[in-house]
Every structure is written in C-alpha cells, then in structure tokens.
N, CA and C atoms as an extended XYZ file, in Angstrom:
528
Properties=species:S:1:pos:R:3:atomname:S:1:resname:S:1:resid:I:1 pbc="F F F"
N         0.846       -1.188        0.000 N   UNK     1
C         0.000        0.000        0.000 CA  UNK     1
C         0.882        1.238        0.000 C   UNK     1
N         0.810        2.242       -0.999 N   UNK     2
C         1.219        3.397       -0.760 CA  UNK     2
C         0.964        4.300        0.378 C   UNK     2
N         1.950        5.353        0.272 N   UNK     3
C         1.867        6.359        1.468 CA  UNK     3
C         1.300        7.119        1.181 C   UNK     3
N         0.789        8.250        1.131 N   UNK     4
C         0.150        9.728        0.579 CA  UNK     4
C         1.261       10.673        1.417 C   UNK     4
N         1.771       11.639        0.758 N   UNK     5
C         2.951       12.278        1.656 CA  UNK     5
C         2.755       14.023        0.401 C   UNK     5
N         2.348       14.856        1.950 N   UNK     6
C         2.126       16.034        1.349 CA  UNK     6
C         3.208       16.950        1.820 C   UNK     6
N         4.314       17.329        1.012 N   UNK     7
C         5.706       18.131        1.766 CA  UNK     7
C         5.906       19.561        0.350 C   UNK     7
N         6.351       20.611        0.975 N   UNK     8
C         6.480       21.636        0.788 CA  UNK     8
C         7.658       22.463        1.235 C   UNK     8
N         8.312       23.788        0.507 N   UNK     9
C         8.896       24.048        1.338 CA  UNK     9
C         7.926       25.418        1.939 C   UNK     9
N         8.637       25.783        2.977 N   UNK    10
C         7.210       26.590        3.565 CA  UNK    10
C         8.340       27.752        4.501 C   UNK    10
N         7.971       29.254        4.655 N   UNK    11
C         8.460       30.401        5.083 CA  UNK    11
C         8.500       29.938        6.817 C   UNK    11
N         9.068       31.139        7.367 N   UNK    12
C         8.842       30.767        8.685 CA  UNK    12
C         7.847       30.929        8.970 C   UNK    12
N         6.941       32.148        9.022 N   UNK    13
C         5.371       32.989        8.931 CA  UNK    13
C         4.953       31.365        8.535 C   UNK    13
N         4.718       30.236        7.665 N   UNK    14
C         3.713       29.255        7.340 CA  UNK    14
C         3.426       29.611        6.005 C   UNK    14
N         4.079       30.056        5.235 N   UNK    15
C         3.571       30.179        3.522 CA  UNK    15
C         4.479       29.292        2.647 C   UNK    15
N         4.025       29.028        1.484 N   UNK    16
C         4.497       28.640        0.386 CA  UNK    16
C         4.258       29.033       -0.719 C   UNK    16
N         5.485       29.468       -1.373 N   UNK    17
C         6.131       30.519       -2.547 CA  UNK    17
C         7.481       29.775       -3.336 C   UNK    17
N         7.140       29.407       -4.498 N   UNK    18
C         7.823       28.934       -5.334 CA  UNK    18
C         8.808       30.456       -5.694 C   UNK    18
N         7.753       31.117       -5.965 N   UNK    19
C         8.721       32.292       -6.711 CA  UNK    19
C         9.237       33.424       -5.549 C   UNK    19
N         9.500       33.411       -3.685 N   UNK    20
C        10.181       33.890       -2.838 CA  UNK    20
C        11.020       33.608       -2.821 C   UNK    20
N        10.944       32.566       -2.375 N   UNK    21
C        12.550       31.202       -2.008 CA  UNK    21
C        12.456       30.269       -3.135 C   UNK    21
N        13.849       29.787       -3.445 N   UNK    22
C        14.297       29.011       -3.893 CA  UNK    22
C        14.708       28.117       -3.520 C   UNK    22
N        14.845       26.318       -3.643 N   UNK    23
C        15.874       25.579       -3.177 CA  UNK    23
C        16.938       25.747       -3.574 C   UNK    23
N        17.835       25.244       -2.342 N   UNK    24
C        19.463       25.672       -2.326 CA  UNK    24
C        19.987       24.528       -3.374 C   UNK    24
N        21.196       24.163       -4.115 N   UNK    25
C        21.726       23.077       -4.665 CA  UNK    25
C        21.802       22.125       -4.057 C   UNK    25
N        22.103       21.895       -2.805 N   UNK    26
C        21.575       20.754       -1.841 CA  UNK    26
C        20.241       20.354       -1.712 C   UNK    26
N        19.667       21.172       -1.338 N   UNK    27
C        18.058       20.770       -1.518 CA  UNK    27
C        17.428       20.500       -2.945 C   UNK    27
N        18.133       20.930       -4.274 N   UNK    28
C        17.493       20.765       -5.344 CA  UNK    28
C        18.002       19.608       -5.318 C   UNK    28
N        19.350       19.335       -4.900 N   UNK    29
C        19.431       17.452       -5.251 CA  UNK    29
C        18.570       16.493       -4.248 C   UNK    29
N        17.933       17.399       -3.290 N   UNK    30
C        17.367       16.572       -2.335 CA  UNK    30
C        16.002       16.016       -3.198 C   UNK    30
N        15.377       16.859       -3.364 N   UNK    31
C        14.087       17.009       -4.430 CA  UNK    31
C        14.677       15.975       -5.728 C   UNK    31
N        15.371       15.491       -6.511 N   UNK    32
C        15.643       14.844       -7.330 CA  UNK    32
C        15.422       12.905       -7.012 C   UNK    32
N        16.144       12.842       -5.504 N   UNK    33
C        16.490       11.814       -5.323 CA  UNK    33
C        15.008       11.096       -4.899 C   UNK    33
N        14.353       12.522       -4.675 N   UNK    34
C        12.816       12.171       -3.891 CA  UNK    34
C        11.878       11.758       -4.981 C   UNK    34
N        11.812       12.778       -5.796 N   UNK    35
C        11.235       12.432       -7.215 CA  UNK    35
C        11.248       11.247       -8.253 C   UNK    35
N        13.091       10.758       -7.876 N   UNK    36
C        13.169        9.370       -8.529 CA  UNK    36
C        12.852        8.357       -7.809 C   UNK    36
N        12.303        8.153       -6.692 N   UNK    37
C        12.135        7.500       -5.483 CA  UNK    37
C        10.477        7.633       -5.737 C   UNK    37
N         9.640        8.118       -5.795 N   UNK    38
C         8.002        8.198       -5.926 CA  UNK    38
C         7.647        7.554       -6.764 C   UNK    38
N         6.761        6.711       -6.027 N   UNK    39
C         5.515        6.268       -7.163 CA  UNK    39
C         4.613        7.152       -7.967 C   UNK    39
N         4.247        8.350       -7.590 N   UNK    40
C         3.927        9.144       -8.642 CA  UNK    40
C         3.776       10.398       -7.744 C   UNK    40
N         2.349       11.256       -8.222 N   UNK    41
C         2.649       12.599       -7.556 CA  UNK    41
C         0.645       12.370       -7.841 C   UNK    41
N         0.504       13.226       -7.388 N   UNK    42
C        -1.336       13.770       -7.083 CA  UNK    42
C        -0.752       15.592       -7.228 C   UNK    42
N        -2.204       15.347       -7.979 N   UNK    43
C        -1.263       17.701       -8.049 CA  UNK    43
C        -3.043       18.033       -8.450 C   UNK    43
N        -3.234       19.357       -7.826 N   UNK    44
C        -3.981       20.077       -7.803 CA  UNK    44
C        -3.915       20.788       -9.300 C   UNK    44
N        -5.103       21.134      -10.069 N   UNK    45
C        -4.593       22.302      -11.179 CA  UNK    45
C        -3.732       23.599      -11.008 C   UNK    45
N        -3.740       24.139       -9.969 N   UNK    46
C        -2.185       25.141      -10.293 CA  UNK    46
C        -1.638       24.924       -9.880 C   UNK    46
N        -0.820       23.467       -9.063 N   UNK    47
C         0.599       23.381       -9.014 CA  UNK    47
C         0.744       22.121      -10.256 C   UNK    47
N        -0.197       21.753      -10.555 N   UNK    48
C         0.309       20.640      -12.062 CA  UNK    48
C         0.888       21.850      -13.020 C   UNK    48
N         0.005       23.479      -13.346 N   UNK    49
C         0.341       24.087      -14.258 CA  UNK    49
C         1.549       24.428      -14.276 C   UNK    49
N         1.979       24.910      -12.723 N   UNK    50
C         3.597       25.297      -12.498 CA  UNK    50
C         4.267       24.336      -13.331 C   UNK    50
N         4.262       22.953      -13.065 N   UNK    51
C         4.858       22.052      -12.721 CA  UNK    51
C         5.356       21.287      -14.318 C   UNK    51
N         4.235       21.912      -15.345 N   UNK    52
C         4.160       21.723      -16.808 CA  UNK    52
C         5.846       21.854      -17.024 C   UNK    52
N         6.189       23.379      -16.151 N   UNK    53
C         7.733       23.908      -16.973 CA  UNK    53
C         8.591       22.851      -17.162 C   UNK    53
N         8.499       21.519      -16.356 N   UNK    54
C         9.121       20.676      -16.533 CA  UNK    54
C         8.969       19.771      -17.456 C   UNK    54
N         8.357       19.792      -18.124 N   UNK    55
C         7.756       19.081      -19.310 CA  UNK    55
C         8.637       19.191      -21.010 C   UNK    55
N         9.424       20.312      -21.208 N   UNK    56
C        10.182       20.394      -22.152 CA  UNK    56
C        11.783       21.348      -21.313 C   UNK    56
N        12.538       20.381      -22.073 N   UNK    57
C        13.769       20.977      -22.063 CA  UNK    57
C        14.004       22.368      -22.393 C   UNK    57
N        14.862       23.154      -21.333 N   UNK    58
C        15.076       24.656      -21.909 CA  UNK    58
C        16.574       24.932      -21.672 C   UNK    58
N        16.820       25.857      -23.160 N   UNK    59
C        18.481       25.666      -22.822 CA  UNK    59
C        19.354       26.565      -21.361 C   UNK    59
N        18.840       27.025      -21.246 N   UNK    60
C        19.400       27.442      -19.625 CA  UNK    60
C        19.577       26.431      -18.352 C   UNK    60
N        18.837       25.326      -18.699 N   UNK    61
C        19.052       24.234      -17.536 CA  UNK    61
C        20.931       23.964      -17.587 C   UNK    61
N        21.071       23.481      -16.211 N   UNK    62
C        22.257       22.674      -16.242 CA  UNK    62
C        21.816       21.441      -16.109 C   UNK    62
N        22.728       20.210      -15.229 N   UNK    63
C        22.683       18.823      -15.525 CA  UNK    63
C        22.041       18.693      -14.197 C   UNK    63
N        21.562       19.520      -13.202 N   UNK    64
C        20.512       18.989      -11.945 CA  UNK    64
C        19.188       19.087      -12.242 C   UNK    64
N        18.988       20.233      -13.559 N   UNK    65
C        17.472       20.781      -14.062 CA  UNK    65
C        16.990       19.581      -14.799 C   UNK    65
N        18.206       19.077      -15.515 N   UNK    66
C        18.021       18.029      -16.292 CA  UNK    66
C        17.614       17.067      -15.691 C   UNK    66
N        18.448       16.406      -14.875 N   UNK    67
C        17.692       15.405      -13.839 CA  UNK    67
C        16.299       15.146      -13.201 C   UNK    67
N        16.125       16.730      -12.513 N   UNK    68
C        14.963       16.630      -12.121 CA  UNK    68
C        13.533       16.263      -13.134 C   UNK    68
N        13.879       16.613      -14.339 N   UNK    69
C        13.167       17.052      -15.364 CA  UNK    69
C        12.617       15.619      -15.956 C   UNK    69
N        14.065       14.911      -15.589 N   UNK    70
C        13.999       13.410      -16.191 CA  UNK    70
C        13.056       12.486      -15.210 C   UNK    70
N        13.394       12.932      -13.832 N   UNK    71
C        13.118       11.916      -13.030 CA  UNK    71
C        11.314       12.390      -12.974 C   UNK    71
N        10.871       13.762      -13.109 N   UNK    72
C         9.799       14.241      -13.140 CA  UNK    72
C         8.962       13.727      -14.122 C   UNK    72
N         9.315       13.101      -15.543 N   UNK    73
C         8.495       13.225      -16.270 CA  UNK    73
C         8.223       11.540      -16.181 C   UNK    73
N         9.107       10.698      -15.785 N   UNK    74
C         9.242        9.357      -15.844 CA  UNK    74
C         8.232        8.945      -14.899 C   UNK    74
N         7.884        9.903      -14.038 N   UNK    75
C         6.437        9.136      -12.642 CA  UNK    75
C         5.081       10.004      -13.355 C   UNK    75
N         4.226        8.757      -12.657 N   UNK    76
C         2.664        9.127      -12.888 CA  UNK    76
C         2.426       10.300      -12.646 C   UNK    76
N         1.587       10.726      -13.017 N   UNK    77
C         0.883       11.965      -12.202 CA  UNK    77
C        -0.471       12.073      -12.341 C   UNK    77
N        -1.664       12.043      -11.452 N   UNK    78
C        -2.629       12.443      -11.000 CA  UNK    78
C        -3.188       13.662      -11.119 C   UNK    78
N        -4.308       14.126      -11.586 N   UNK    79
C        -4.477       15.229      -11.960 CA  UNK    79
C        -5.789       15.809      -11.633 C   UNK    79
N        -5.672       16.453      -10.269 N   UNK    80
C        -7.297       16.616       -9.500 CA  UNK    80
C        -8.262       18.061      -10.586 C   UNK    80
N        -8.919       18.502      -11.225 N   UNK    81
C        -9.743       19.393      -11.662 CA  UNK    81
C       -10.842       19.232      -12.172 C   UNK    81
N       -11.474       20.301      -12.100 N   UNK    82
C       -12.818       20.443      -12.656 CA  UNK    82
C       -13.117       21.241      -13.654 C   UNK    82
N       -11.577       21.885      -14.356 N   UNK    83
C       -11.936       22.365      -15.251 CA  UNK    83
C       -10.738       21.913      -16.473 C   UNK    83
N        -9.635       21.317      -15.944 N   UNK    84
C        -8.622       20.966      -17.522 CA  UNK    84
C        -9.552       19.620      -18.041 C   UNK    84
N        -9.526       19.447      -19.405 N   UNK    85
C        -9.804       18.524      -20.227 CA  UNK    85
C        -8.703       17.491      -20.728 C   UNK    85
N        -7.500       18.007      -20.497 N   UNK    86
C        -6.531       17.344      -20.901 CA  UNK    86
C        -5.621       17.669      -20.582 C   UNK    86
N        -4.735       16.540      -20.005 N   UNK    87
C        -3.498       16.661      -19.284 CA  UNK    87
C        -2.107       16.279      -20.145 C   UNK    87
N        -0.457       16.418      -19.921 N   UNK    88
C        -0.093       15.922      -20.291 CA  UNK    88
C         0.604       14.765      -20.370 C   UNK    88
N         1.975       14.149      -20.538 N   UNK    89
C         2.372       13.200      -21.041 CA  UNK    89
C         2.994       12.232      -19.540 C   UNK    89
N         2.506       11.247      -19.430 N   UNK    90
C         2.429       10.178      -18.293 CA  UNK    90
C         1.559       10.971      -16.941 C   UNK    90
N         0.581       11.387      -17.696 N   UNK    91
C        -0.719       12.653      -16.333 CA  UNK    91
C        -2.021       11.542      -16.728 C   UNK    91
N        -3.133       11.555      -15.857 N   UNK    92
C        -4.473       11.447      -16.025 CA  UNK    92
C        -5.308       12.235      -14.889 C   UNK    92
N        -6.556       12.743      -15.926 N   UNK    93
C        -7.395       13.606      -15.140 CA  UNK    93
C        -7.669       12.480      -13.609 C   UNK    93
N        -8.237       13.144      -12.499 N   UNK    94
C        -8.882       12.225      -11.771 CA  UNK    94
C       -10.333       12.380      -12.036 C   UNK    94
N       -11.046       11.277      -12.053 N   UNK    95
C       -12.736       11.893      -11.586 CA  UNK    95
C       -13.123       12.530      -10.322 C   UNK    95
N       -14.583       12.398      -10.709 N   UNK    96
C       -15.209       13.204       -9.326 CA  UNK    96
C       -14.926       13.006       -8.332 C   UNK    96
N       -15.016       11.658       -7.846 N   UNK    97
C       -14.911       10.678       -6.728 CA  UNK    97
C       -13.524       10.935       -6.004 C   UNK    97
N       -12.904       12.272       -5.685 N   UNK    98
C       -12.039       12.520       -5.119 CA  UNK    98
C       -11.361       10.952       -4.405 C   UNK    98
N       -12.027       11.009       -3.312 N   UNK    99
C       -11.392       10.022       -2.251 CA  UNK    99
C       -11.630        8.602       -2.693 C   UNK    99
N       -12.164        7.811       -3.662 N   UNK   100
C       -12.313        6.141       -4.287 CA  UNK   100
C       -11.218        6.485       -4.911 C   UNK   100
N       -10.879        7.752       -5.710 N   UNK   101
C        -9.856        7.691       -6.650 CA  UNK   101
C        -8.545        7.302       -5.679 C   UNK   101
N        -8.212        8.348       -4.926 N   UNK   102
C        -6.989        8.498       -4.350 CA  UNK   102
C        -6.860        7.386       -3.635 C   UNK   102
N        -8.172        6.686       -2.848 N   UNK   103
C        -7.908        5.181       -2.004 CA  UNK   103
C        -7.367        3.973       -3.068 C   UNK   103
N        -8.064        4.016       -4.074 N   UNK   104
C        -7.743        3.292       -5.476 CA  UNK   104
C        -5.902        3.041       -5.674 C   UNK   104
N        -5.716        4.984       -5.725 N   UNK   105
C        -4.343        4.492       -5.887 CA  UNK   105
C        -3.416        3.638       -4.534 C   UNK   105
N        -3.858        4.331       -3.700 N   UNK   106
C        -2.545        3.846       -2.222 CA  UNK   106
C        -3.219        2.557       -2.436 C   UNK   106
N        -4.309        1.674       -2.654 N   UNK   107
C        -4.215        0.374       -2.829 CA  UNK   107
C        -3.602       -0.525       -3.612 C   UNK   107
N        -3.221       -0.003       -4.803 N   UNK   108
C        -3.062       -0.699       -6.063 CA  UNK   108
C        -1.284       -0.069       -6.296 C   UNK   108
N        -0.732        0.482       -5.259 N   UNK   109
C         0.556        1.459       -5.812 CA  UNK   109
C         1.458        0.536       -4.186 C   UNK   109
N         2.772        1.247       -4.670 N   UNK   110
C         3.456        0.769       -3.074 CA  UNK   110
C         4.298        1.713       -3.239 C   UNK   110
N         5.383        2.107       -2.531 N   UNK   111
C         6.184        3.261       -2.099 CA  UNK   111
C         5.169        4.731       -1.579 C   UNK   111
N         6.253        6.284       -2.254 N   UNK   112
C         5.411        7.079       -1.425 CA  UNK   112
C         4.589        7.844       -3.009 C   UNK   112
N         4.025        8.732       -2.425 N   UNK   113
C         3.009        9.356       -3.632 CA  UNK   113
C         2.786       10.365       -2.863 C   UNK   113
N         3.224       11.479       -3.797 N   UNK   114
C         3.706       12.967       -3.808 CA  UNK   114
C         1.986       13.610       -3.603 C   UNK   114
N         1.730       14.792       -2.519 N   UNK   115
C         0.890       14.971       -2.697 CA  UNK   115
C         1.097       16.970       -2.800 C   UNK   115
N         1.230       17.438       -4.007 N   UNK   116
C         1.477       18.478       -4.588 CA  UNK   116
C         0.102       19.907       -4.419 C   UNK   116
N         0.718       20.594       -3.751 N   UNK   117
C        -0.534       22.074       -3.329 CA  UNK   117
C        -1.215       21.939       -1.927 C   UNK   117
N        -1.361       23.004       -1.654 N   UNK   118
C        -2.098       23.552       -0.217 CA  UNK   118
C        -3.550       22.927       -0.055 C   UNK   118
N        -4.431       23.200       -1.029 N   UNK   119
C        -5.695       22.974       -1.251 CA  UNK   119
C        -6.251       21.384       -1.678 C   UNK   119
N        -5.473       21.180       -2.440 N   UNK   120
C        -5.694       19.813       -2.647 CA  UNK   120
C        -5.416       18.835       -1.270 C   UNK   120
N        -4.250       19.065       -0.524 N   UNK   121
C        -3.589       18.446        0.795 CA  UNK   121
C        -5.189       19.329        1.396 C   UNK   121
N        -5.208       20.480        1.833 N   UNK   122
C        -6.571       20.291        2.904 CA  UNK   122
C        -7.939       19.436        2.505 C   UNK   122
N        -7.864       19.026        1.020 N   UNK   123
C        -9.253       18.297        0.601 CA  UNK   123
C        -8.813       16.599        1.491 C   UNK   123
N        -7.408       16.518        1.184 N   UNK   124
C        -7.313       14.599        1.714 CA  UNK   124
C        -7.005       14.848        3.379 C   UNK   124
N        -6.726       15.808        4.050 N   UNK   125
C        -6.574       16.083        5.023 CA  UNK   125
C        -7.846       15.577        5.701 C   UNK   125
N        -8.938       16.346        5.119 N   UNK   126
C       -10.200       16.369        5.872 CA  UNK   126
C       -10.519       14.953        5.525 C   UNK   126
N       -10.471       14.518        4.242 N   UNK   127
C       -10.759       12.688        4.635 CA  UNK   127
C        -9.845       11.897        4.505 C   UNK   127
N        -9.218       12.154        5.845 N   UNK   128
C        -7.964       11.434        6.005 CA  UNK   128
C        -7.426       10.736        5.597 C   UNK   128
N        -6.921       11.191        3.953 N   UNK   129
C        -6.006       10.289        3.557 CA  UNK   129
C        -4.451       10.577        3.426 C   UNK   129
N        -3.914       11.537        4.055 N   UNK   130
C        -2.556       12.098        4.026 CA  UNK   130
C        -2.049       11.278        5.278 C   UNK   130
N        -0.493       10.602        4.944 N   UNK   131
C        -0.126        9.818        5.726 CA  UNK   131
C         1.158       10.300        6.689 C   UNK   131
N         1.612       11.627        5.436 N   UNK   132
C         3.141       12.169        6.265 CA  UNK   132
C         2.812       13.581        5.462 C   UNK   132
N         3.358       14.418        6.474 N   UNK   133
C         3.454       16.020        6.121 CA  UNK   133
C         4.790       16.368        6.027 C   UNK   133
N         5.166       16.634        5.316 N   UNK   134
C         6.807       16.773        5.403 CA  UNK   134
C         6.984       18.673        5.070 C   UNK   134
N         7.315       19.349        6.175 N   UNK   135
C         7.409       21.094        5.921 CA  UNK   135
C         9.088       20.987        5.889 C   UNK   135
N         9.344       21.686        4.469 N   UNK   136
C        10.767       22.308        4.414 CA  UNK   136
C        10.928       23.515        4.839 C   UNK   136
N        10.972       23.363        6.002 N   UNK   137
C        11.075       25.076        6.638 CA  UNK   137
C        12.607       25.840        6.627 C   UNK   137
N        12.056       27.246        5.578 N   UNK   138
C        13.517       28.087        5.182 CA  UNK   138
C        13.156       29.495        6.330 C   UNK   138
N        14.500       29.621        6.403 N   UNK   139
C        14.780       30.983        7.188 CA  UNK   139
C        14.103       32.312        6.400 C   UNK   139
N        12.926       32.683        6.078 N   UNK   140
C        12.179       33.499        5.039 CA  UNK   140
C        10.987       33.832        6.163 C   UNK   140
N        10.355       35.197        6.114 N   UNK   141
C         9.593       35.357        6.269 CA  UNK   141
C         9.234       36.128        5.189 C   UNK   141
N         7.395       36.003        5.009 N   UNK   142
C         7.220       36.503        4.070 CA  UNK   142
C         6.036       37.578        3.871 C   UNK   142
N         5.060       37.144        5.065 N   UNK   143
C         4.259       38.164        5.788 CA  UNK   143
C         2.944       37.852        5.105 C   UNK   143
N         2.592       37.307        4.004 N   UNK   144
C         1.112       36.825        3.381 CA  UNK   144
C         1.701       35.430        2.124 C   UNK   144
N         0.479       35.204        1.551 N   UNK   145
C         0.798       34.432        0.745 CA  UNK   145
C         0.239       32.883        0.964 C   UNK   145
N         0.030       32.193        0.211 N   UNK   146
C        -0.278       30.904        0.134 CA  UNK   146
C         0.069       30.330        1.573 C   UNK   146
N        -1.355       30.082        2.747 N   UNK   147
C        -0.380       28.916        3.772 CA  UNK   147
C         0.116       27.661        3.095 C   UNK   147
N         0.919       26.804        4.489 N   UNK   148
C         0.801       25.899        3.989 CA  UNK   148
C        -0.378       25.027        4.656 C   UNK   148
N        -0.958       25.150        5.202 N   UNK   149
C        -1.938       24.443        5.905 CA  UNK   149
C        -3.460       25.673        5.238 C   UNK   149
N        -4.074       24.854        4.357 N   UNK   150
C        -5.001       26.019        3.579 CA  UNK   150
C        -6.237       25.873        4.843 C   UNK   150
N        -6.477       24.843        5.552 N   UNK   151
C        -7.463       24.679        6.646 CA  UNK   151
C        -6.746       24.871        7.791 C   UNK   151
N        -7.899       24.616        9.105 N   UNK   152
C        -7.049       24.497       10.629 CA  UNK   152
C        -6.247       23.128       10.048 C   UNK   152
N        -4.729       22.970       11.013 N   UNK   153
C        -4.141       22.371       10.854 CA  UNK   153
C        -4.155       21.360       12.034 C   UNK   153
N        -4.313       19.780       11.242 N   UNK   154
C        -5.100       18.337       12.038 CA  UNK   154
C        -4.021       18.353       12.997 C   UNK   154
N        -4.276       17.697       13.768 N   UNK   155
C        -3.559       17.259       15.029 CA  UNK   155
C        -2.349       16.476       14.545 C   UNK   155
N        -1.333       17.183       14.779 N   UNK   156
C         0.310       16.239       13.970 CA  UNK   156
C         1.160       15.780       15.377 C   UNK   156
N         2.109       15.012       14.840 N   UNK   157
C         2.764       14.188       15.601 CA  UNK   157
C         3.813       14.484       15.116 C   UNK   157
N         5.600       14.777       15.576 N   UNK   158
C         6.801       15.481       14.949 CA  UNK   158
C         7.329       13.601       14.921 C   UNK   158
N         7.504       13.144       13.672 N   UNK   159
C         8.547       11.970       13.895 CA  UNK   159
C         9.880       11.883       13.906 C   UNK   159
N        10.282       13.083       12.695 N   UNK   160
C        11.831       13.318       12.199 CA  UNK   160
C        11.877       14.675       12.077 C   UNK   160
N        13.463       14.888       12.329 N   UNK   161
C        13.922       16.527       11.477 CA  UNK   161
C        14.710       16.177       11.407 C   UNK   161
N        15.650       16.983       10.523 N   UNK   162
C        16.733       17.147        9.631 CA  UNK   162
C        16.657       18.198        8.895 C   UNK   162
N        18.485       18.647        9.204 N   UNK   163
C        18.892       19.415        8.245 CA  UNK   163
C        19.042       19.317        6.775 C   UNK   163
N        18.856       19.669        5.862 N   UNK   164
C        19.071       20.031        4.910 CA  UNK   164
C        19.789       21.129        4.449 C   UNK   164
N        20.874       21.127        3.730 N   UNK   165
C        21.920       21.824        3.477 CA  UNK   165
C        22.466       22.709        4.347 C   UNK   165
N        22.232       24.404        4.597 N   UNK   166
C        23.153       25.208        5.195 CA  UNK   166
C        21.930       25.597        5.958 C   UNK   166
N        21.173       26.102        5.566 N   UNK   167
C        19.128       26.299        6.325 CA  UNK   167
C        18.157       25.805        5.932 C   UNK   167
N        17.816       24.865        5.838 N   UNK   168
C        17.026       24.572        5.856 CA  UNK   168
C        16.645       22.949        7.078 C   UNK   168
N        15.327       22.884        7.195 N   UNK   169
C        15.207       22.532        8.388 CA  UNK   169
C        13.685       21.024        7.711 C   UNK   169
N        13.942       19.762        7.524 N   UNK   170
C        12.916       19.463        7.230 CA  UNK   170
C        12.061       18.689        7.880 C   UNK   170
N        10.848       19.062        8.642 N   UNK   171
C        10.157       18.103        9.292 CA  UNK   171
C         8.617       17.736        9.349 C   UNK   171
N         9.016       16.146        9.835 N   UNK   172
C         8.593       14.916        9.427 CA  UNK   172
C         6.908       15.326       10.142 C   UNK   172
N         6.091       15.032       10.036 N   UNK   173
C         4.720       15.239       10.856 CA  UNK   173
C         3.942       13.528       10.412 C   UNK   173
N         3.044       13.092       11.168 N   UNK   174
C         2.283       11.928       10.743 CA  UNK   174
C         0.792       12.370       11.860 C   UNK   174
N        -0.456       11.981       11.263 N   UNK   175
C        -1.713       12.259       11.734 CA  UNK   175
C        -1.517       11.470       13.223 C   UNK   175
N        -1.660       12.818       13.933 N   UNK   176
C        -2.126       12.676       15.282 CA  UNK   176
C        -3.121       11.530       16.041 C   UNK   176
C-alpha cells in the first residue's frame, strides 16, 4: 500500500512561494532523489500548471534541471480538476470521486506518492487520507501568501527533522 505524503517548502510565517525562495543546490538534489524514489505525484490544477515547466527541455538548464526534469516526467501523475480537459504526457485527469480515486491508488501502488498544493492536501486532510506532512522550513519570512496548511491544521505528531543543506530545516509530521 502506498503512502500519501504532502511536503512543501514553507516560510517561517507558514507560507508557500515557489517564486520567494528558492531551493538551495543541496536541496534541489534533495528534491531529485525524492522524485526518482516516488511512485507518482497527485497535483492540484495550479501546481500541475507550475509544474508543466518541466515538461520540455530549456536551454538554460544545467545537468541537476536536467535530472529533475527526467526523473519528473518518468512518474505518474494524477491530476485533481474540474476544469482541464486534458493533461499531459504520463498525467491522467482524476474523476469526481475525489477520495475512491486516491484510495484506489494507495491500494493498487506501493512506495510514497507525492501529494502536490495547499488545497488539494486540505481536501485529503479532511478525509484522512494524508499519511506524512513533510514542511521544508527556510529561514524566510514573508508576511502573506499561500499557507501551507489552507485549513485548521489536524492534530500532527513530529517523527523526524533534519537538516538540509546550510538552512534549511525538514520536518517529518504523521496524523495525530
């Protein structure tokens, strides 16, 4: 049975901003090894759209962009909306049935399965299907912006932390 594992990196304030902070080169290789390691990913419509950029090669990458890019396009991806018609290449829409879908997969899948966006994580939150919260917490404050917890945040349990590179701080949470 798969895991459902919803991780982010997230400000000190509690936000998440792709375009504030950046991962460090340590952490972008961290994110690589994680990516080639997943059974697939679950993504909300605007972090699948972000997430497209990875979908064609651009010549400004170096050989970690590349990687990620590789290891990104090679896993499933899940695709929660109600309004794209078509996804792209190794993606499928999900249906309505939010939670048969997502139980479907952790039954039929094994390792972990990426669970991508704020909103989508508070939809499996509330029917408890998120198994690990993983917050990459950076030295950033940012004062508004995307939480990472889009609802009240469920009753967590701290299992692990760890450093990651020079600041960053990543920890482990599992349902209370």
């Amino acid at each position: 049975m798969a895991k459902l594992v919803f991780g982010m990196n997230q400000s000190l304030d509690g936000y998440v901003d792709h375009l504030a902070f950046a991962p460090s080169p340590t952490l972008f290789r961290h994110f690589i090894e994680e990516a080639r390691g997943q059974a697939g990913s679950v993504y909300g419509r605007q972090v699948y759209e972000l997430m497209r950029y990875w979908e064609d090669d651009h010549p400004e990458w170096g050989a970690e962009e590349h990687a990620f890019a590789a290891a990104w396009r090679a896993q499933p991806k899940w695709i929660v909306s109600r309004s794209l018609e078509a996804v792209g290449p190794n993606a499928r829409l999900v249906g309505a049935d939010l939670e048969s879908a997502i139980r479907g997969l952790k039954a039929e899948r094994d390792g972990e399965i990426e669970v991508a966006g704020p909103a989508l994580a508070h939809s499996l939150t509330e029917l408890g299907l998120i198994d690990e919260y993983r917050i990459y917490l950076h030295p950033v404050v940012l004062g508004h912006g995307t939480p990472y917890f889009a609802g009240p945040r469920p009753p967590l349990r701290l299992m692990t932390h760890d450093r990651i590179g020079e600041d960053v701080i990543r920890l482990t949470y599992v349902p209370a």
